[in-house]
C-alpha positions, 0 to 999 in steps of 0.5 A: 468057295471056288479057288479058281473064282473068275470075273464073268460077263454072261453077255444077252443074260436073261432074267426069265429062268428057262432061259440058258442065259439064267441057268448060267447067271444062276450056276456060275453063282454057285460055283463061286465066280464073281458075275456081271449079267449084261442086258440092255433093258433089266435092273437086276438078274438073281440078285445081281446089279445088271450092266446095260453093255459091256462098256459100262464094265469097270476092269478086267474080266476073265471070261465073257460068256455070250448068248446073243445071237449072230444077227446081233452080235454085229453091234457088240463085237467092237465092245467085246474087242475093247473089253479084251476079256481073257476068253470068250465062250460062244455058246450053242446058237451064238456061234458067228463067223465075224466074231470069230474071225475079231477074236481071232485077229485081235489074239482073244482066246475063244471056244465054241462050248456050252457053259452049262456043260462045260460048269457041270463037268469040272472043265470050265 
């Protein structure tokens, strides 16, 4: 069990295993961190009950993990605002300006990082 265990949201998590969205899911499991996929349309992802939007999240989450992408990021950024998580990583691919620049306005701390990478090598 992590000692460091986080509250994740993975924000677009995929229940297809090739996905990055579902090695997320799966990896931050195995390091101990308590996670709450996030897909509009699914019922559950690895074992896990699933939350159709970010609004249906009760209490504070650590860190939000997001893997849509800009096209669509538009639609959520007031919810990812009204969650207030205590970081967000943007990874590879989901990078938005208008993200950033909430984020930023709004004083929620957020990296541009891979999940996977950052879990993988002991810096998340």
């Amino acid at each position: 069990m992590n000692a460091n265990k986080e509250r994740v949201a993975v924000l677009g998590a995929s229940k297809k295993p090739e996905r990055y969205s579902n090695k997320a899911v799966v990896l931050l499991k195995e390091h101990g961190h308590d996670v709450i996929p996030v897909n509009p349309v699914e019922k559950r992802i690895e074992e896990l009950a699933v939350v159709r939007s970010l609004r249906e999240i009760d209490g504070s989450v650590d860190t939000l993990t997001v893997y849509v992408g800009p096209r669509h990021i538009g639609e959520v950024i007031e919810e990812i605002l009204a969650l207030r998580p205590k970081r967000v990583i943007l990874n590879p691919g989901t990078e938005s300006e208008e993200l950033k620049s909430a984020l930023a306005d709004n004083e929620i701390p957020f990296l541009e990082a891979c999940t996977l990478v950052l879990l993988k090598t002991g810096q998340y």
